[in-house]
MILUMDO-472243 format. One record per residue (C-alpha): x, y, z; residue in one letter. Coordinates in steps of 0.02 Angstrom, whole numbers, padded with zeros to 5 digits, always signed. Each point is the difference from the previous one (the first is absolute). Layout:
residues N
XYZA;...
***
This chain:
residues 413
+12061+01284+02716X;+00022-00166+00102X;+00157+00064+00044X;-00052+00187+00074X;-00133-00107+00107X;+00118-00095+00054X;+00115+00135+00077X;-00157+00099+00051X;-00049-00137+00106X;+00162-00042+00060X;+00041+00194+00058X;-00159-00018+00097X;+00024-00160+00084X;+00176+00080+00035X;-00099+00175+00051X;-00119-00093+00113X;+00136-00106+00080X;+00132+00143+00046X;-00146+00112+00073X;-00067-00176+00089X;+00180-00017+00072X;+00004+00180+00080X;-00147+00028+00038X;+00023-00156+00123X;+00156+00107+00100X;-00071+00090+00151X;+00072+00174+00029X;-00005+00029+00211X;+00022+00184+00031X;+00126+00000+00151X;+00045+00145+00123X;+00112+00022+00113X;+00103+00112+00098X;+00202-00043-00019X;+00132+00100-00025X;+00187-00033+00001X;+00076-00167+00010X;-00193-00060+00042X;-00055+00053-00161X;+00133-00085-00074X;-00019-00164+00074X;-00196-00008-00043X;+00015+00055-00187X;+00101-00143+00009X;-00121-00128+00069X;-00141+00067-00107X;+00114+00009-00153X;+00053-00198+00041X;-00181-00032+00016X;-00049+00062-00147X;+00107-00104-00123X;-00065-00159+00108X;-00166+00031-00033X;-00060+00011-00179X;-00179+00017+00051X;+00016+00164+00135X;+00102+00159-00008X;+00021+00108+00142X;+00002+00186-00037X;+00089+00111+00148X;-00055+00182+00022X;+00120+00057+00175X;-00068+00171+00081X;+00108+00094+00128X;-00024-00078+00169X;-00075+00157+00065X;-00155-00010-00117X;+00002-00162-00025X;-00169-00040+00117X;-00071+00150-00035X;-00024-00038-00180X;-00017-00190+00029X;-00148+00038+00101X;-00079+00149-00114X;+00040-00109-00160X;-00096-00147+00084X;-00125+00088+00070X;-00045+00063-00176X;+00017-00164-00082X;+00150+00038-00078X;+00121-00093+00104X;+00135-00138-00038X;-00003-00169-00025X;+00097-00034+00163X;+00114+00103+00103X;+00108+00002+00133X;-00050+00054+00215X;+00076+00012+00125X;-00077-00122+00116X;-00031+00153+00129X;-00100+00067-00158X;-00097-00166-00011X;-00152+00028+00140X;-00025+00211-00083X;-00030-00081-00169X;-00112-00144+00057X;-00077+00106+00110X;-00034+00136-00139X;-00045-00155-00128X;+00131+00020-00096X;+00096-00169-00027X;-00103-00171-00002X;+00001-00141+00095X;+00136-00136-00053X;-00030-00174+00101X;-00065-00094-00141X;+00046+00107-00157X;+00176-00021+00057X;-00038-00203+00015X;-00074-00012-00148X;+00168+00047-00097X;+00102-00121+00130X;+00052+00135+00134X;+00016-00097+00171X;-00016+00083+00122X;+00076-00108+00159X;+00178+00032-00107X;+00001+00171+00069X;+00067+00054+00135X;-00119-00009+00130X;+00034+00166+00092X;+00001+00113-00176X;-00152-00077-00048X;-00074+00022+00137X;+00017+00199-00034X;-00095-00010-00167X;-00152-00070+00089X;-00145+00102+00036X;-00149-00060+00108X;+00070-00190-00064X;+00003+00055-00174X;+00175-00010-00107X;+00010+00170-00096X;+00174-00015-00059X;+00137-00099-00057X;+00148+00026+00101X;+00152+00015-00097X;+00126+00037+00152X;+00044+00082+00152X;+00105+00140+00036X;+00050+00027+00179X;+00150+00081+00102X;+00149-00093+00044X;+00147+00031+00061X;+00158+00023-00126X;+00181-00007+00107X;+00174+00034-00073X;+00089-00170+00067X;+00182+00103+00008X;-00082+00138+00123X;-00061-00116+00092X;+00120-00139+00022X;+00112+00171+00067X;-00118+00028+00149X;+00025-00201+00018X;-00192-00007-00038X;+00013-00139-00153X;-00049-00176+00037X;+00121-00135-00090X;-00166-00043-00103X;+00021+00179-00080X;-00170+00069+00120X;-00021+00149+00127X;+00063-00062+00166X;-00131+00113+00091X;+00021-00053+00191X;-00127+00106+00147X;-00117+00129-00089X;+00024+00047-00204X;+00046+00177+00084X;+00141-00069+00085X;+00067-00076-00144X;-00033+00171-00084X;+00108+00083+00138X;+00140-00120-00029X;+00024+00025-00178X;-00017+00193+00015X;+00145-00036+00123X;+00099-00125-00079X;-00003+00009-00198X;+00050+00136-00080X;-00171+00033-00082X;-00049+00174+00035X;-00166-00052+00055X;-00069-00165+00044X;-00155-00018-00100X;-00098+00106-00111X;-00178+00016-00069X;-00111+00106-00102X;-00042+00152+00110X;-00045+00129-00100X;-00121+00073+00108X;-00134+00030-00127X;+00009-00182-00058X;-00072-00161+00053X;+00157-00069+00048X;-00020+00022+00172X;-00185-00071+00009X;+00070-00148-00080X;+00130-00037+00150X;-00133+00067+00120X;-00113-00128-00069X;+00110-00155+00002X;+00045+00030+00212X;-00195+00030+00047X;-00051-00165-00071X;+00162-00081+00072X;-00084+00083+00172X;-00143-00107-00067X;-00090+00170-00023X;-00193+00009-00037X;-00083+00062-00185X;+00040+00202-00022X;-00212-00013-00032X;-00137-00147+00018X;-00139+00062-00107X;-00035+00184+00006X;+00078-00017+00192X;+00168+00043+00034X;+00088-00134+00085X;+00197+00049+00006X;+00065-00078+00170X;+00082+00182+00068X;+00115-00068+00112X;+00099-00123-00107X;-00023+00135-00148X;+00081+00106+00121X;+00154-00127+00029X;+00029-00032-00155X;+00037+00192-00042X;+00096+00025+00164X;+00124-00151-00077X;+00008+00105-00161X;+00033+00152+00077X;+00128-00058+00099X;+00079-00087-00148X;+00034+00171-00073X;+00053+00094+00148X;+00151-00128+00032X;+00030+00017-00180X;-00014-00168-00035X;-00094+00055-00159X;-00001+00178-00091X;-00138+00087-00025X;-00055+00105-00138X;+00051-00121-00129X;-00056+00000-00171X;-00036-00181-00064X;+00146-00031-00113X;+00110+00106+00133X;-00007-00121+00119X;+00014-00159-00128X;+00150+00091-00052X;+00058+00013+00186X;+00002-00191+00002X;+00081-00009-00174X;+00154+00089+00018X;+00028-00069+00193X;-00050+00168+00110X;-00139-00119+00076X;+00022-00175+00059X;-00170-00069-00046X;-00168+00068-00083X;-00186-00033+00037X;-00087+00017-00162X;-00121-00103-00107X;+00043-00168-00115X;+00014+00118-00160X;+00174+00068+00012X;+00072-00180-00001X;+00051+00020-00180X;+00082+00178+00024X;+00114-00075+00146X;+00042-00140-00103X;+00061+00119-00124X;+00119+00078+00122X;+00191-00031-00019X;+00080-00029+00159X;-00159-00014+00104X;+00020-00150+00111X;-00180-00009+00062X;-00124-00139+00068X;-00179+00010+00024X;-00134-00054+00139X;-00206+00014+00047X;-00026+00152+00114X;+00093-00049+00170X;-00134-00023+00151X;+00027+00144+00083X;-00155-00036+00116X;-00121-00163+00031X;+00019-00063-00178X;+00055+00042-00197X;-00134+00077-00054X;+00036+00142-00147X;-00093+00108-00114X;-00008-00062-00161X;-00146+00025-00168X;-00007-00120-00127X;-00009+00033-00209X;-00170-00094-00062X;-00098-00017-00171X;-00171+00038+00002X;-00145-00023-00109X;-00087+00194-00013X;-00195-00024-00007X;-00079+00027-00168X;-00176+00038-00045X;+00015-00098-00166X;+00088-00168+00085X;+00110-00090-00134X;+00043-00169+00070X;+00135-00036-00114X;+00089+00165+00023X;-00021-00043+00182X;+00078-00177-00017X;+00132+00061-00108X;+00062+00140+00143X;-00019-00148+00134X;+00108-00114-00124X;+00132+00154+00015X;-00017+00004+00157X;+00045-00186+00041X;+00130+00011-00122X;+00088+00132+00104X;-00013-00064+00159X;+00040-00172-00063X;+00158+00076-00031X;+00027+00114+00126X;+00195-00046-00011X;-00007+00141-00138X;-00071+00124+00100X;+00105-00049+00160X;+00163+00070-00097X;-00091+00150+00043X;+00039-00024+00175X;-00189-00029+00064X;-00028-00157+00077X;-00117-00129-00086X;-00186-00028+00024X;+00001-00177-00025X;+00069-00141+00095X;+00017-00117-00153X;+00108+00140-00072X;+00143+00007+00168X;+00022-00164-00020X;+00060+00016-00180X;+00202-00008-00042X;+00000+00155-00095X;-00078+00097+00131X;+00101-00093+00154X;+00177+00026-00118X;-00041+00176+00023X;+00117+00090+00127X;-00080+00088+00142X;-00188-00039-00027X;-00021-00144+00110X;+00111+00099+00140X;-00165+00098+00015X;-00132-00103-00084X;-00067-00068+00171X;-00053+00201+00016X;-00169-00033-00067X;-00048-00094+00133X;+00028+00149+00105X;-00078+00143-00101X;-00150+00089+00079X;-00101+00077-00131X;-00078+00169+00055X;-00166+00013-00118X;-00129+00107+00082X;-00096-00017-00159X;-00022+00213-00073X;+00064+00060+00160X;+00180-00083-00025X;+00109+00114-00084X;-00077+00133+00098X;+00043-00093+00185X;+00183+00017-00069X;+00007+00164-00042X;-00097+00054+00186X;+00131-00097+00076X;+00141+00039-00101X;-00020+00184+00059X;-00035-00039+00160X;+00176-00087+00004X;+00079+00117-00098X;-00030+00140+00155X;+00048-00128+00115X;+00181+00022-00076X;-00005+00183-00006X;-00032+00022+00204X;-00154+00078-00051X;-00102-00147+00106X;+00003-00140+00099X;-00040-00188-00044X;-00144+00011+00092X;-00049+00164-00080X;+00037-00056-00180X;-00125-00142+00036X;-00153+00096+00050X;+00030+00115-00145X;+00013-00159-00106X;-00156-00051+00069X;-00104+00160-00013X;+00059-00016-00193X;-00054-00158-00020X;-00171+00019+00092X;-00015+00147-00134X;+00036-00098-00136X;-00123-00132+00009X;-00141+00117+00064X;-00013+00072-00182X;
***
């Protein structure tokens, strides 16, 4: 009999203890919108994570990136959102504005976030009305890939391995057309229907130190220089210095196998042209093409989704992720995007990394186009409005009043 009590009480001390123990692990439900080799590299992180911390587990659901923020925002709005999850920093203002995602100045202190080890100009982006929203986690931004053999034919490769671009970008453009054998100088996404175009159009109207597309409900696009800017474009593409009509991966191909000297496209295909045989490439910011090196860029954050029933240690344990990520951004900088912390480019594993710190200095430069609900919609008004531009269907100064008339429709509603 003494010995049955014995075992009964020791199965329940055992009992209690094992349901103590996981009961004290914090499951944070975690979306986010990768695919590819970016899904890849953040299963990893999460999955590293994970075993490091006994006492949280981080759960990924991933949603197509086409309705990703429509059901982030319907799940939140319903109360039936994630733990945290991943904005673009464009995204940031429409959620804070809507009340989606919660304030994160002190939360973010209280699990050791510091904020000054940011970079200044990406963090900058997640604040609204002086209120951080987000946790930056990079920056993604053109730059400017160039196949070192191509170009050391045209006599256009300094002995430091750079771009030896003497007078205007567009007359080194005209000398490689002329003097490699690259079919065309440069490409860039230009399908017509696709932001690729906005994206380019973007970077040279800030470099023409160009005013906000809107102030308020007021639209405040500075015509003229909006103007220029497509009139460079358009130009571009009637020399040929660039093809049009290009699918994405068509014109990353282009650049792969050696029909185009040099490519304009975003941090993220780092990993595939390291992956290339034979490709001989080297990688810059955005050149200044006008007054400075300004360049469209957006920036991958982790925010905290609002919650009617708030539960401070779920909300701790998602910010504890969240450091933990960014702390080691060097993981998520094999991805290609550049870092959100400065603590984090100063690491060896991240400078040992080829390429990265070529373009790293690129944050500095990025000019983030949030126009808070109205953003997505600004680039697709303008993106048409280009996209006719390159058909001969209308002039830059036409494409711009159209563009403007959309706009002033837009935020009306």
């Amino acid at each position: 009999m003494k010995k049955s009590l014995f075992f009964l009480v020791l199965v329940t001390l055992l009992i209690g203890f094992t349901t103590s123990a996981f009961a004290e692990a914090v499951t944070v439900e975690y979306w986010n919108l990768f695919g590819g080799g970016d899904a890849e590299f953040m299963d990893a992180i999460v999955e590293e994570f994970n075993a490091t911390h006994d006492d949280i587990n981080v759960d990924v659901t991933r949603l197509e990136w086409e309705e990703y923020y429509t059901k982030l925002k319907t799940a939140t709005a319903s109360g039936n959102g994630p733990d945290i999850a991943i904005s673009h920093v464009t995204r940031v203002k429409e959620l804070a504005d809507e009340g989606l995602i919660v304030p994160l100045a002190e939360l973010g202190e209280s699990v050791g976030i510091k904020w000054s080890e940011y970079n200044t100009n990406i963090l900058n982006g997640a604040e609204i009305d002086g209120e951080i929203y987000a946790v930056p986690l990079d920056t993604h931004p053109l730059v400017y890939y160039y196949n070192k053999d191509l170009l050391s034919e045209a006599g256009l490769l300094n002995e430091d391995g750079t771009p030896k671009i003497e007078g205007s970008f567009k007359d080194y453009l005209a000398k490689l057309k002329a003097d490699s054998s690259a079919k065309y100088p440069m490409t860039n996404w230009t399908k017509l229907t696709a932001e690729g175009h906005y994206r380019v159009w973007w970077s040279l109207y800030n470099q023409l130190d160009g005013s906000p597309v809107i102030t308020g409900k007021e639209v405040t696009l500075d015509k003229e220089k909006a103007v220029e800017a497509i009139d460079w474009m358009k130009d571009l593409y009637d020399k040929e210095y660039s093809p049009l009509h290009s699918e994405y991966m068509e014109n990353v191909n282009l650049f792969r196998n050696g029909e185009a000297a040099s490519l304009l496209t975003g941090v993220w295909i780092t990993g595939t042209l390291e992956e290339t045989e034979g490709l001989n490439f080297g990688v810059i910011p955005m050149p200044e093409i006008f007054n400075n090196r300004s360049v469209w860029g957006d920036s991958h954050t982790l925010v905290i989704p609002y919650a009617r029933d708030i539960d401070e240690e779920k909300q701790k344990a998602a910010l504890t992720f969240a450091k933990w990520a960014t702390d080691h951004g060097e993981l998520w900088a094999k991805a290609g995007h550049i870092p959100s912390k400065n603590t984090v480019i100063e690491k060896e594993a991240f400078r040992n990394m080829p390429y990265r710190l070529d373009y790293v200095k690129a944050a500095d430069y990025v000019k983030f186009d949030s126009a808070g609900a109205y953003t997505w919609g600004i680039r697709t008004e303008i993106t048409t409005a280009l996209s006719k531009v390159w058909n001969d269907q209308i002039t830059a100064g036409e494409a711009v009043d159209e563009a403007v008339t959309a706009i002033e429709r837009l935020i009306s509603r």
